[in-house]
N, C-alpha and C positions, 0 to 999 in steps of 0.2 A: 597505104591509103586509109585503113580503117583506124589506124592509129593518131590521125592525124586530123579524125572527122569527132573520135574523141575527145580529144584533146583540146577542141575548139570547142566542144559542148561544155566540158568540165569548165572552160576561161570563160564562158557567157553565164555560164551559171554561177559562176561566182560573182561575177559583174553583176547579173540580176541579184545577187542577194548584197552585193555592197550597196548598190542603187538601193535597194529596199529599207536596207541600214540608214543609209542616211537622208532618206524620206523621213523615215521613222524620228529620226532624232532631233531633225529640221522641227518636224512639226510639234515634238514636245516641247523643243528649245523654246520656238514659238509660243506657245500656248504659257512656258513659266515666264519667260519675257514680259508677256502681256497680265495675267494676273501678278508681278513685282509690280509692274506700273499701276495698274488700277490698287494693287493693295497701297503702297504710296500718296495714290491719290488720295483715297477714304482716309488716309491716316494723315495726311496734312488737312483736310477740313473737319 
């Protein structure tokens, strides 16, 4: 039983930190997404 309450800790916790990962990378992606286009902008007028 105690190995099994483990086990399910360590598989969330990883999930909590994938989850985080790709929060994380979402929103940088996001963020150079958005300054490409605005630099683009400035640079065609």
């Amino acid at each position: 039983m105690k190995p099994r309450i483990s086990a399910w800790r360590g598989v969330s916790f990883i999930m909590m930190g994938a989850l985080a990962f790709y929060t994380v990378t979402g929103i940088i992606y996001s963020e150079s997404a958005l300054a490409i286009t605005h630099f683009t902008f400035t640079a065609e007028r």
